[in-house]
VOGU-3710 file (C-alpha; in Angstrom, 3 decimals, decimal comma):
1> xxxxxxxxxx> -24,685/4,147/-2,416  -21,929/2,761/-0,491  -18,863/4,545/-0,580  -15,496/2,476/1,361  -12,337/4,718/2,016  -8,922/3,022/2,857  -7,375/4,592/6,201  -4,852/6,406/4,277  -7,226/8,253/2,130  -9,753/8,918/5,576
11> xxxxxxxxxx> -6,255/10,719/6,793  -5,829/12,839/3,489  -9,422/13,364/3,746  -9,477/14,387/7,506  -6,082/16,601/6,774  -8,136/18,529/3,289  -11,671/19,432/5,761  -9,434/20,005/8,886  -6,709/22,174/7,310  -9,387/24,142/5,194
21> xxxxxxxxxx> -10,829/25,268/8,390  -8,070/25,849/10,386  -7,209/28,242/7,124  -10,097/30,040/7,016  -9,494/30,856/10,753  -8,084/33,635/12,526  -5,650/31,644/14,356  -3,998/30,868/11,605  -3,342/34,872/10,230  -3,246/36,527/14,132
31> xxxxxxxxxx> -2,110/33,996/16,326  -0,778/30,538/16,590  -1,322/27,185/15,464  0,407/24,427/16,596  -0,060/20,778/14,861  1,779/18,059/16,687  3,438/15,245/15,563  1,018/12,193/14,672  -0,165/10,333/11,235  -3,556/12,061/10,343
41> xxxxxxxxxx> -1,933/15,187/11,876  0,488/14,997/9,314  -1,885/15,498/6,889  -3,580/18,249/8,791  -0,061/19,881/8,599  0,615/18,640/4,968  -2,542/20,584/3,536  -2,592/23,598/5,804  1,372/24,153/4,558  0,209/24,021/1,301
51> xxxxxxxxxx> -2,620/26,815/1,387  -0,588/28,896/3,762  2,558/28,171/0,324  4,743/26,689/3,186  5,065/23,124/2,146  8,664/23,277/0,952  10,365/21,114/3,020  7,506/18,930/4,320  6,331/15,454/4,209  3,703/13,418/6,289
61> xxxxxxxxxx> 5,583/10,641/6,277  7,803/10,499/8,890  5,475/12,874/11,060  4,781/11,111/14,068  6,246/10,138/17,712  5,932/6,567/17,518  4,029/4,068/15,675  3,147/0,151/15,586  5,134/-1,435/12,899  6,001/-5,089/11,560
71> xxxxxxxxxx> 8,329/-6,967/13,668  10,284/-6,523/10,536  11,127/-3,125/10,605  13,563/-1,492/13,690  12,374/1,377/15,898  13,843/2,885/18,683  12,408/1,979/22,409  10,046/5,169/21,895  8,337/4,096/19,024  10,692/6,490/16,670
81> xxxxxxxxxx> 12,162/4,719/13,250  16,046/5,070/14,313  16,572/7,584/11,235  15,153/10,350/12,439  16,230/12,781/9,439  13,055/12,781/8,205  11,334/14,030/11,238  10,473/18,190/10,576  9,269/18,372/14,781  5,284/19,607/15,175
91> xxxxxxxxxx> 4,195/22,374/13,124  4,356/25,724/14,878  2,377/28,596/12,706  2,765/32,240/14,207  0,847/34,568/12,513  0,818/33,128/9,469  4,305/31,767/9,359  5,798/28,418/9,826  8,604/28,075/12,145  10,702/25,254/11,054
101> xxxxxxxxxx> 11,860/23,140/13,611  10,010/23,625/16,897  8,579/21,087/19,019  6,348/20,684/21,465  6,854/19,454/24,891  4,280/18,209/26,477  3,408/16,627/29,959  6,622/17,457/31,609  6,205/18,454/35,434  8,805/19,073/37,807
111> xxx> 8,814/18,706/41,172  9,195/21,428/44,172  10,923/20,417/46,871
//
């Protein structure tokens, strides 16, 4: 048996196993979770919102930082689409609740002098 999975549905699957486990751990009851923006994570976040009853408000699909698109269709220089509305920042759990809105910075250093 052969079975052939498009990428979108090896995303939903990834986000289902991913997001079942993530549930079932402690982390996501007693301490903190944090899914950052990207396409399969959106997924990730997409289920896990949904067994946590947190989805309201959510979509995958403008979840990410940048992506590779048609020539066709206009992003910013970062990789963003330019209407950003859509975009709910990562997905911050805290003990079991989601807090709309946060982001996460990443790689930012600064300098002594």
């Amino acid at each position: 048996m052969q079975l052939i999975f498009t990428p979108s549905a090896g995303k939903i699957l990834i986000g289902k196993a991913v997001a079942q486990q993530l549930f079932n751990s402690k982390a996501s009851n007693d301490g903190t979770v944090a899914i950052i923006a990207g396409t399969t994570n959106g997924f990730v976040a997409d289920e896990l919102l949904k067994l946590l009853k947190q989805n309201e408000g959510f979509s995958p699909n403008h979840f990410f930082r940048g992506i590779t698109t048609p020539p066709s269709i206009k992003t910013t220089e970062s990789g963003r689409l330019p209407d950003e509305s859509g975009f709910p920042g990562d997905v911050i759990i805290k003990n079991g609740i989601w807090e709309k809105g946060k982001t996460i910075r990443c790689c930012q250093t600064t300098r002594k002098k």
